[in-house]
C-alpha positions in Angstrom: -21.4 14.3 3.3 -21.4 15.5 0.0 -19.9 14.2 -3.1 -17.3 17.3 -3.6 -15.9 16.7 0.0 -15.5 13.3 -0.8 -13.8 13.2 -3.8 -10.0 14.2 -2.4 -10.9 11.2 0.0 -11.8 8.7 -2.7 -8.7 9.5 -4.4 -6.3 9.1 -2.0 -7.8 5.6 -0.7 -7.6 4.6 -4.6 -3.9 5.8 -5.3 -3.0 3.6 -1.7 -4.7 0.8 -3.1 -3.1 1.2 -5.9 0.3 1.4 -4.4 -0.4 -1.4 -1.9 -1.0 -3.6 -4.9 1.9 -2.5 -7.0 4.1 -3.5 -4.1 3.0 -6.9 -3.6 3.5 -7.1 -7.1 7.0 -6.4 -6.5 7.4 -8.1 -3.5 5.9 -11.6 -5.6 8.7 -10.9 -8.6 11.7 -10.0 -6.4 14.5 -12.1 -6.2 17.0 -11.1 -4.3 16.7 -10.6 -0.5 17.5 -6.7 -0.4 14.6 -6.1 -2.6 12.1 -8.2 -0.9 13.5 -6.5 2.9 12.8 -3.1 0.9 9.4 -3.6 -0.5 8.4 -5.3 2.7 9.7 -2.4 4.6 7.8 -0.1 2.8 4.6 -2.1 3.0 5.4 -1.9 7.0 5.5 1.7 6.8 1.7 1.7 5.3 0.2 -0.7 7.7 1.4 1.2 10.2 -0.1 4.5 8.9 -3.3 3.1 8.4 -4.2 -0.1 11.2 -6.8 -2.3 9.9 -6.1 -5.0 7.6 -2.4 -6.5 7.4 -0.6 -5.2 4.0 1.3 -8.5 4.7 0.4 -12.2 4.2 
């Protein structure tokens, strides 16, 4: 494979990374239990999209 046609797939394995670790972020400073169901939810929602490693500890 060349570079060129790897490039969209670099970025969009970066920008997940980087939401995956903005959400446990959110998930370690949340407080109340709606917020921790919703950030965990949406963590869910990634795992499943991509199986492999668990998003959650």
């Amino acid at each position: 494979m060349s570079a060129p046609s790897r490039r969209p797939e670099i970025r969009r394995r970066r920008a997940r990374q980087h939401k995956i670790t903005t959400l446990r972020k959110r998930l370690a400073a949340s407080t109340t239990d709606a917020d921790r169901n919703r950030v965990t939810a949406k963590l869910q929602k990634l795992s499943v999209a991509s199986p492999g490693q668990p998003l959650l500890k």
